[in-house]
N, C-alpha and C positions, 0 to 999 in steps of 0.2 A: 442432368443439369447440376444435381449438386457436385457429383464427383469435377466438375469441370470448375466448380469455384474450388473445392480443395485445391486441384491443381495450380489453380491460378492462387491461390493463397501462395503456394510455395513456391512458388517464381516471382514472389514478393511483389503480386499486382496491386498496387493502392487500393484502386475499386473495389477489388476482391476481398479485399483487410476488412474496406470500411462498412461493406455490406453483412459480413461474419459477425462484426462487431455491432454494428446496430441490432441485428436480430437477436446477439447477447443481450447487449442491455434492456431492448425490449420484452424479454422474453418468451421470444413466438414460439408456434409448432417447430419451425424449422431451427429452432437453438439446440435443442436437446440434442436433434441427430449432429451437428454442427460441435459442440462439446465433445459428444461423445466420438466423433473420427479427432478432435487436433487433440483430445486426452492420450490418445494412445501415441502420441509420437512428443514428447515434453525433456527438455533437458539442455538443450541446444542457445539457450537465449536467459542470460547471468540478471538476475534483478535485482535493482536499487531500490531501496527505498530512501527518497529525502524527507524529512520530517522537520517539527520543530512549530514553538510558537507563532503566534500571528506577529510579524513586521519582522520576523528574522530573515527573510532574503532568500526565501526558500524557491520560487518563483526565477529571481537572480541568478543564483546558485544552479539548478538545473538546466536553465540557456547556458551558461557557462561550460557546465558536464557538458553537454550534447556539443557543442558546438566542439570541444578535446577530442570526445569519442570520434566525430565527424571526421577531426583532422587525422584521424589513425585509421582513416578509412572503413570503420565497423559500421555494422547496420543497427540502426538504434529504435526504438518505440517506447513511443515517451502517453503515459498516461495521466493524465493532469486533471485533479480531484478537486483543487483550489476555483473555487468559484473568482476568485480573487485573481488567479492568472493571466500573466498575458497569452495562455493557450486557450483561453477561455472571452479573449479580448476586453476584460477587467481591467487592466493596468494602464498605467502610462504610455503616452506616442511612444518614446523612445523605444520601449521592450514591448511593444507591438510589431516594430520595424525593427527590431534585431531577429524576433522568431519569426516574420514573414522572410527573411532573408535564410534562415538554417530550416526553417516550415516545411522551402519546397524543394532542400535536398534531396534529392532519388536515395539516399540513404536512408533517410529521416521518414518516420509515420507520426505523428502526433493526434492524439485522441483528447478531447476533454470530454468527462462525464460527471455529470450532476453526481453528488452528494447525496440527494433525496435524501436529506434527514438524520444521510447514515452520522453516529457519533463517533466511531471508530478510525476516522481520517480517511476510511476506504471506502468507495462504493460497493453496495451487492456482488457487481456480478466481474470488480474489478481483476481478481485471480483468473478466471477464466478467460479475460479481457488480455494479459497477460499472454494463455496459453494459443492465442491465435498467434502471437508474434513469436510464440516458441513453435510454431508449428512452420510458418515462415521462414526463420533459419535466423531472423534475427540474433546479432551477437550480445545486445543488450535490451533490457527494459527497467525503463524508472519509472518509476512512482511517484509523483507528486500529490501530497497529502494533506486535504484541510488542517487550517491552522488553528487546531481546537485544544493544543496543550496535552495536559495528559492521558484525556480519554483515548487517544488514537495510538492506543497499544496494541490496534493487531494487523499495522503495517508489521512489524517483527516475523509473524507467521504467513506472511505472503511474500516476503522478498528474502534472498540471498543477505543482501551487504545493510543495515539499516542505517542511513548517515543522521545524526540530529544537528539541525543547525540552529547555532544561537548567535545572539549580542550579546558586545559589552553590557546592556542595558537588563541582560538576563542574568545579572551576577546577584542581582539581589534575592532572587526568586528561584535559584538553584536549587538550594537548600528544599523549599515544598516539590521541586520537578525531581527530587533524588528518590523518590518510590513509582516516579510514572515514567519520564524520557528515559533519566538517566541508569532505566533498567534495562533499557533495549536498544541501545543505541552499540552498534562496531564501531563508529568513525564519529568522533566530534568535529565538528566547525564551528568555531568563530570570526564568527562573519562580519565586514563591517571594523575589520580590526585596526582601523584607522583612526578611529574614535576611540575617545578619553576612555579610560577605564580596561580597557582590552587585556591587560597583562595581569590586573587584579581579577578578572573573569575567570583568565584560563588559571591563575591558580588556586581561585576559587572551588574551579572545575578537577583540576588534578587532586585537589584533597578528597572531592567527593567521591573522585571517583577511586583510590587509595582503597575505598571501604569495600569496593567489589571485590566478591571471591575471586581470586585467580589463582594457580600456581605454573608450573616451567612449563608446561603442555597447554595452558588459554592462551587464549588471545587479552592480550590488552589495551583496552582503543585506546588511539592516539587520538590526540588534542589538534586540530591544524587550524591557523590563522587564513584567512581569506578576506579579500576586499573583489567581491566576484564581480560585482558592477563593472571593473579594472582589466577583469580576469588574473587575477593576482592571486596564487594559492591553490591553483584549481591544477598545475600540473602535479602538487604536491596528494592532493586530493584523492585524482586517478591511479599515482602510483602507491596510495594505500588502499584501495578499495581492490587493484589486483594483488597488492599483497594479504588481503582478507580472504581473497577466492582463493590463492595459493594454498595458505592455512588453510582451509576449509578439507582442499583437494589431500593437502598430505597428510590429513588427520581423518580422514574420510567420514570427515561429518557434513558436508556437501549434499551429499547422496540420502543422506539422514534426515534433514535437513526435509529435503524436498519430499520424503516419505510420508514424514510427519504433519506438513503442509496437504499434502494429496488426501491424505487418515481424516485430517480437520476438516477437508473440505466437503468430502464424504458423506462426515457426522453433520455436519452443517445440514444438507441436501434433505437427508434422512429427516432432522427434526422438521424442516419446512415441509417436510412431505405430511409426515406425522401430523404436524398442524393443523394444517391444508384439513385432513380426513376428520380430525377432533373435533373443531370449532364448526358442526354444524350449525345450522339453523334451529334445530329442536335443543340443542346444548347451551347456546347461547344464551337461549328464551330462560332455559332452565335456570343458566347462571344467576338473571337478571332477578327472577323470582327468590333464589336462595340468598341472594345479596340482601334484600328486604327484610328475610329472617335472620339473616346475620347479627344487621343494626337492631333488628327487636330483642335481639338475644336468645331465639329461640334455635337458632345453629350455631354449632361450631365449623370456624373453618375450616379444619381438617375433616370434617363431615364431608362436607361440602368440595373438597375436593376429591378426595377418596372415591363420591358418590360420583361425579365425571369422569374420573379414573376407569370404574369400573364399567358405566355404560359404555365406556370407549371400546375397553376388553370385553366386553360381553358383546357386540355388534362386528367383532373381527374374529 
């Protein structure tokens, strides 16, 4: 039974995606072994991530991308985090009926998954979410990412290309975004470039970003104007985003790249495991008790964890 959904995963059967994927993000019995077969076949399917503050167009912007990739006939999976989405049926009539119309391309998979809380602009179990449309054959997956501003710095470690999209109305607010976005971003967009201000943004943006290390062998992201509402910008878009993956390819940090994403994801796995066995019920209690002594001042907190520490290691 399972070996028959794999199969049908990779003859790119929708049913097959969305049932894989639901049991990720649920995370049942049958995820782990489901993980563990599309982990071993990964590489095949280039990822985006779109990012950027809340009302920059980020929503826009990725109906736009999908609907390019579509016309270049690639097979796309589109993962959509934005509670806010029209993948998510949040938004306006308009980009409700533009993505039921690219939705139900036989190219096209579209996923929306909750947030649950996460700060990081990604969900849980989104990476892996990912590795089912790498295991499919798909040629692309984007990332559509809560618009939570700086916290959401670890789309960078889940996706290939990280596009950050701004407004003119983000020129003021650059300057605080230049230790959060504007560290993780390959590809700028300014989006919306139709409105006042647009030209003092991007060279707001070009100064700030002047200050990034570079030299003859980085990459230096480009700055691109768009009005994606329009689709205006968005071929220029595409053809930076394969010239990011080009770079990547003939510098062979691609492959690096996705090493180090695998390492993280790993380490991740491992600490929630670790967790999981720590926070018994007799540990808990304990905490709750040593907390008490805390505020009386009769513990230090280094005691106090030290003392969890070790029951940990003395019970393994």
């Amino acid at each position: 039974m399972i070996n028959n959904l794999f199969t049908k995963i990779a003859e790119k059967d929708k049913r097959s995606i969305a049932r894989a994927l639901t049991e990720i993000e649920n995370n049942s019995k049958l995820s782990e072994k489901i993980i563990d077969e599309i982990s071993s076949s990964f590489g095949k399917s280039y990822r985006i991530g779109i990012t950027g503050p809340p009302g920059a167009g980020k929503s826009t912007l990725t109906n736009a991308l999908l609907k390019k990739l579509v016309e270049m006939n690639y097979y796309v999976g589109v993962i959509a985090v934005d509670p806010t989405s029209p993948f998510t049926g949040g938004a306006l009539l308009g980009d409700r009926i533009r993505m039921s119309e690219i939705g139900t391309h036989p190219n096209v998979f579209i996923r929306s998954m909750a947030s649950r809380g996460s700060l990081g602009g990604l969900t849980k179990f989104a990476s892996e979410a990912g590795d089912v449309f790498d295991y499919a054959g798909f040629d692309f997956t984007i990332y559509e990412t809560v618009g939570v501003g700086q916290s959401e710095l670890d789309i960078a470690n889940n996706v290939d290309t990280t596009v950050v999209v701004l407004v003119p109305e983000s020129g003021d607010s650059i300057q605080a975004m230049k230790a959060g976005l504007m560290e993780i971003g390959d590809i700028f967009v300014m989006n919306k470039a139709d409105r006042a201000g647009a030209d003092q943004a991007v060279a707001s943006l070009q100064f700030i970003l002047s200050f990034r290390e570079h030299n003859e062998n980085s990459w230096l992201p480009p700055i691109i104007k768009t009005i994606a509402s329009e689709y205006k910008g968005i071929d220029d878009l595409y053809n930076k985003i394969l010239e990011h993956k080009n770079f990547l390819l003939k510098n062979n940090l691609l492959e690096l790249k996705r090493k180090q994403r695998f390492k993280t994801r790993i380490k991740e796995l491992i600490s929630n495991q670790l967790k999981k066995e720590l926070w018994t019920l007799e540990r808990n209690n304990l905490l709750d008790e040593n907390i008490n002594l805390i505020f009386e001042k009769k513990l230090k907190l280094s005691t106090v964890v030290n003392q969890l520490v070790n029951s940990f290691r003395n019970n393994n």
